[in-house]
C-alpha positions in Angstrom: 11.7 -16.3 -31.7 15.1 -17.2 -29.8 14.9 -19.7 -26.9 16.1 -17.2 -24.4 13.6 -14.5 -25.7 10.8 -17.7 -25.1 11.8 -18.5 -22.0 11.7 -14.6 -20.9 8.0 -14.1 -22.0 7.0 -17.3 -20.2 9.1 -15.8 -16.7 6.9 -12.8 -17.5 3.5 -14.4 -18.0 4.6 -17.2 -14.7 5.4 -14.0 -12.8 2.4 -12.0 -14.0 -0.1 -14.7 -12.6 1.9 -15.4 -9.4 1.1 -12.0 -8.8 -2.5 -11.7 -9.6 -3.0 -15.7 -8.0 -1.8 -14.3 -4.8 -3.9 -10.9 -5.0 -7.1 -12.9 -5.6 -6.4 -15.1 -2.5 -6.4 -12.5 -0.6 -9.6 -11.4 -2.1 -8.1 -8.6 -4.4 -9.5 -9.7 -7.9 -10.7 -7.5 -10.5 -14.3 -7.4 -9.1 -12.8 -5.9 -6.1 -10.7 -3.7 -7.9 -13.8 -2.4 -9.8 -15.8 -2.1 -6.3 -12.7 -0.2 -4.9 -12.4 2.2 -7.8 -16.1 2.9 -8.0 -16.3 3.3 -3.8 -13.2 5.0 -3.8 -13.8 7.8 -6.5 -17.1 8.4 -5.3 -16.3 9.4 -1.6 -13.4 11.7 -3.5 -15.5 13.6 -5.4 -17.5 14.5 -2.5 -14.5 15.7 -0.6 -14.3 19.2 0.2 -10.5 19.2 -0.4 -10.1 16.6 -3.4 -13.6 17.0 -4.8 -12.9 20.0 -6.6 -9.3 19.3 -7.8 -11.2 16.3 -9.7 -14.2 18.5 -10.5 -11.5 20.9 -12.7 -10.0 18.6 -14.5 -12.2 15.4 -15.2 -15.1 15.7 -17.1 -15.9 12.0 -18.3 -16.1 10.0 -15.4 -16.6 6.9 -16.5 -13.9 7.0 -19.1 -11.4 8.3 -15.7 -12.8 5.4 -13.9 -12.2 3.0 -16.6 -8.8 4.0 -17.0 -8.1 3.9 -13.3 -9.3 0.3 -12.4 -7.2 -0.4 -15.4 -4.2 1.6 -13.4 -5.4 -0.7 -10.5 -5.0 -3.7 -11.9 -1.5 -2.7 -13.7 -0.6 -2.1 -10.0 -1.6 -5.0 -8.4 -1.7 -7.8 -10.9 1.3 -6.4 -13.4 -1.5 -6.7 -16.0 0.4 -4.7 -18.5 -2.6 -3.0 -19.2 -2.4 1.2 -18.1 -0.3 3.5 -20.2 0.5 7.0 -19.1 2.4 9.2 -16.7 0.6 9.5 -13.9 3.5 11.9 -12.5 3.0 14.6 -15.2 -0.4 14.9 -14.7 -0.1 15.2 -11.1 2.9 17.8 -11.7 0.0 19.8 -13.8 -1.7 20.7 -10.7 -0.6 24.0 -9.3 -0.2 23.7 -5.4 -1.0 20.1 -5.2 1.0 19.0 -2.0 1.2 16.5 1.7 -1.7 17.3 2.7 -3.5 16.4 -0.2 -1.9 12.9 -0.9 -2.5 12.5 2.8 -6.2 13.4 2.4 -6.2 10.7 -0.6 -4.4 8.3 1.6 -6.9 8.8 4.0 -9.9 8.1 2.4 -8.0 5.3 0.3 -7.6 3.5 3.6 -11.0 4.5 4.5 -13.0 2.4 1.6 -10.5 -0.1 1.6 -11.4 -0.9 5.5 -15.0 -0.6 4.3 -14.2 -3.3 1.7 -12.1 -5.5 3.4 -12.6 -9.4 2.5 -8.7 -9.9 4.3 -6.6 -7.9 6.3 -3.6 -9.3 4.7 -5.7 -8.0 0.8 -6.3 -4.5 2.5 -2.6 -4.4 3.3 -1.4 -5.3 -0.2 -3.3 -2.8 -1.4 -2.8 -0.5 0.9 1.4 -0.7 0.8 0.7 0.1 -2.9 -1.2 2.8 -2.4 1.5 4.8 -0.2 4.0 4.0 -2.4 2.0 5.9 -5.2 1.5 8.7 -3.3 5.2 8.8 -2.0 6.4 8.9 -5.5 3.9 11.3 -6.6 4.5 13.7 -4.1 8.5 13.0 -3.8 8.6 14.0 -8.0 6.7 16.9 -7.0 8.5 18.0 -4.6 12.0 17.3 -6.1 11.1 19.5 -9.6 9.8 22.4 -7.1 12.7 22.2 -4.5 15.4 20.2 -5.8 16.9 17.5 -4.0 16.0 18.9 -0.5 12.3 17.6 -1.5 13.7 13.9 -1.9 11.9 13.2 1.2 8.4 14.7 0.6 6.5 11.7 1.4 8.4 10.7 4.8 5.5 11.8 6.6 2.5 10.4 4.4 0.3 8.3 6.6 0.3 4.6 6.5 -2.9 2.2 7.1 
């Protein structure tokens, strides 16, 4: 392997545990990412607006949890880990919109509050969490109405 492509890979791996370092001392580590996931998805599913979007289209749960604390941790620790596109599946679901990614937002901020070990952890997270749902409902939005829907999530809510 080349110097350069050496030195690269150890930037990567340096940058990678920066990242998770300053997550955990904020008390974002993977056990809270596992408590969040598990908290999180089971107040969704018993949501009268989310619950059955999930209901349709899940049907092993621990597998979808699984893969989403391994989303989690791609998000907040760069762990390398999650493969997929997230913004296809979302695109799948007819009529998905604001105030659904608003309602998610919601009770995203929700558990995080109920899980809080710092304010400055439940912020992290949270920032991340809006800019997910910005994305995901700005790509919508722009395949549906062009570049007028550019701004889709301008109006999402923020913890």
């Amino acid at each position: 392997m080349s110097p350069i492509r050496e030195r690269t890979r150890s930037e990567v791996r340096q940058a990678r545990e920066a990242k998770r370092a300053h997550a955990a001392s904020l008390g974002v580590d993977e056990a809270f990412v596992d408590h969040m996931v598990e908290t999180f998805y089971g107040v969704v599913r018993d949501d009268d607006l989310l619950g059955p979007i999930f209901a349709e289209r899940i049907e092993d749960w621990p597998a979808h949890l699984a893969r989403m604390k391994g989303f989690w941790r791609s998000i907040l620790f760069n762990s390398g880990e999650f493969s997929g596109n997230p913004m296809q599946k979302h695109m799948a679901i007819p009529g998905l919109g604001q105030r659904h990614f608003s309602r998610w937002l919601a009770l995203f901020y929700d558990t995080l509050r109920t899980l809080e070990r710092d304010p400055e952890g439940t912020s992290l997270v949270a920032a991340r969490a809006r800019s997910i749902a910005d994305s995901l409902l700005t790509g919508i939005a722009v395949r549906r109405d062009g570049l007028s829907g550019s701004n889709a999530g301008k109006d999402l809510p923020h913890a």
